[in-house]
N, C-alpha and C positions, 0 to 999 in steps of 0.2 A: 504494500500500500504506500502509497506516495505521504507526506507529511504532510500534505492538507489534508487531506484525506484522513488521515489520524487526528488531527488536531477538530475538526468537524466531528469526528465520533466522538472524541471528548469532550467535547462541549455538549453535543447532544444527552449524554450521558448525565454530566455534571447539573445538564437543565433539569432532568427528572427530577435529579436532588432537591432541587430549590424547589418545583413545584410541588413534590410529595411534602418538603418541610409547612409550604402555604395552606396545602389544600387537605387536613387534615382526615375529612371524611373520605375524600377520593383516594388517599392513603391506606384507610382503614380497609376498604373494598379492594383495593389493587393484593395487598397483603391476603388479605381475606382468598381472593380470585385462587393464589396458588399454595394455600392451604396454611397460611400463619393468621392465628387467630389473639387478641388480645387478652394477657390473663389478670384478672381481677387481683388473683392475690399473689403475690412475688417475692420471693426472701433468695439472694447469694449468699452462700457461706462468706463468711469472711475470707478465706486461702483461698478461693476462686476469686472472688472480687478483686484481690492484690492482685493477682496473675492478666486479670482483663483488662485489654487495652480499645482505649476510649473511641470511636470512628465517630466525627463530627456529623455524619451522617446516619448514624444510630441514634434515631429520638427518642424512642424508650424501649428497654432490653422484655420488657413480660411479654413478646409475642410467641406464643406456643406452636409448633405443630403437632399433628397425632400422626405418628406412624405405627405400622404392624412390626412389633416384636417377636420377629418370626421362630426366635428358639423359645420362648413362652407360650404365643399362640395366643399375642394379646394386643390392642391397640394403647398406645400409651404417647404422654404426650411431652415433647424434649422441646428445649431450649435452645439457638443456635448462637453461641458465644465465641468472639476473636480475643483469645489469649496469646499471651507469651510461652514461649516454650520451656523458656528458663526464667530464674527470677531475678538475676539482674544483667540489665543489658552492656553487655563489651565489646560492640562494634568497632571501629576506624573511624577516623574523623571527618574525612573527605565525605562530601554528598554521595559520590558513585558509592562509595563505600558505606555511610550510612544505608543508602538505600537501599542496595545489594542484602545486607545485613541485616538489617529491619525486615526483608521477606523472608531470610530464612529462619526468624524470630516467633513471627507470627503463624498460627494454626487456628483453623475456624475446628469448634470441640459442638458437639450436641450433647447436653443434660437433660436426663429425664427430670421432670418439674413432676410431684405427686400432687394428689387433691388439695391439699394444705397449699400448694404454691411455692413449695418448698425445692429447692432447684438442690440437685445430689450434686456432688463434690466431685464423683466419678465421671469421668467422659464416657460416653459410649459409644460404639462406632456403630454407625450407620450404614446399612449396604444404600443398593442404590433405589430402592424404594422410595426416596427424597424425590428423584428425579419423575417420577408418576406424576409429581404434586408439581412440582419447581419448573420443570423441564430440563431441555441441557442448551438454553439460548448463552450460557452463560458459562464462560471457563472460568470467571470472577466471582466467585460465588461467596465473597466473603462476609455478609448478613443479607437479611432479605431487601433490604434498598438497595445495597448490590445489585442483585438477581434482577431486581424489577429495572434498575437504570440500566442493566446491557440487555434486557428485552425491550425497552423506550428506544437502547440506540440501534436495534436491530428493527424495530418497526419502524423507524425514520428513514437509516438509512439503507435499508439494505430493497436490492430491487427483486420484484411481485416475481422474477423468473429466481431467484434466488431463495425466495419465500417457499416456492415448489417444492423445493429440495427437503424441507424440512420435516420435521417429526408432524404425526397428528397431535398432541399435544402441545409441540412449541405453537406450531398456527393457530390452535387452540386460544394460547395464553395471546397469542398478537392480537387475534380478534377480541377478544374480550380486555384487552387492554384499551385497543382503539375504543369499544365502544364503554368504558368507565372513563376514558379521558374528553370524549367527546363532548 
């Protein structure tokens, strides 16, 4: 891709941001759309909350999803949280080198949240039964504004013959994006 051409996707992307921050209810539905649902009652351990690192585009961490816990044979409902991998960072100082180093820093973890709201301390891993719900519009999958901004820059920019090629599920989540944003 040419560098306008990335620089246009990132803007596009960055726009979702700022509009999902404004538009609170059409947020709530887009989230909603690929199965993150708002949880009423919400507690972090403390030792996970240390470890979680802030994205200015996470407005508020209680959105739950329910997936199938398939070695239970139960639905249940996780949290999707960007932490630190270790707990104190030693990067380099240069930017290339911060940045480099801050990706191999961070991991998106899912916690199961019980009825209490009580978010486990343990990560679980997740097969890819996420992607039923998420789709796979998205290699950025690092919280659900993530997920939803590179499906905004994928229905902007990307062309109706290129849309073809796609999952039934991703076209899915385009069309029903287009028509909550409309």
């Amino acid at each position: 891709k040419s560098i306008k051409r990335q620089m246009e996707e990132t803007l596009v992307h960055e726009f979702f941001h700022i509009y999902s921050r404004y538009n609170v209810e059409k947020r709530e539905e887009l989230y909603s759309m690929i199965g993150f649902e708002r949880a009423d009652k919400f507690a972090i351990p403390d030792e996970l909350e240390q470890s979680r690192i802030t994205n200015p585009d996470f407005y508020d961490l209680n959105y739950t999803i329910a997936l199938e816990d398939t070695a239970k044979g139960i639905t249940r409902n996780y949290v999707m949280l960007l932490v630190s991998k270790y707990p104190k960072y030693a990067g380099v100082k240069n930017f290339i080198g911060i940045f480099s180093t801050l990706i191999g820093y961070l991991e998106v973890q899912f916690h199961y949240v019980d009825e209490n709201g009580t978010v486990e301390l343990t990560k679980t891993k997740i097969g890819n039964e996420i992607y039923k719900k998420t789709g796979t519009l998205s290699g950025y999958s690092l919280g659900v504004d993530e997920i939803l901004a590179e499906a905004f820059r994928v229905l902007i920019t990307m062309s109706s013959e290129g849309k073809d090629q796609l999952s039934m599920r991703d076209r899915e989540i385009l069309k029903n994006m287009h028509s909550i944003i409309e």
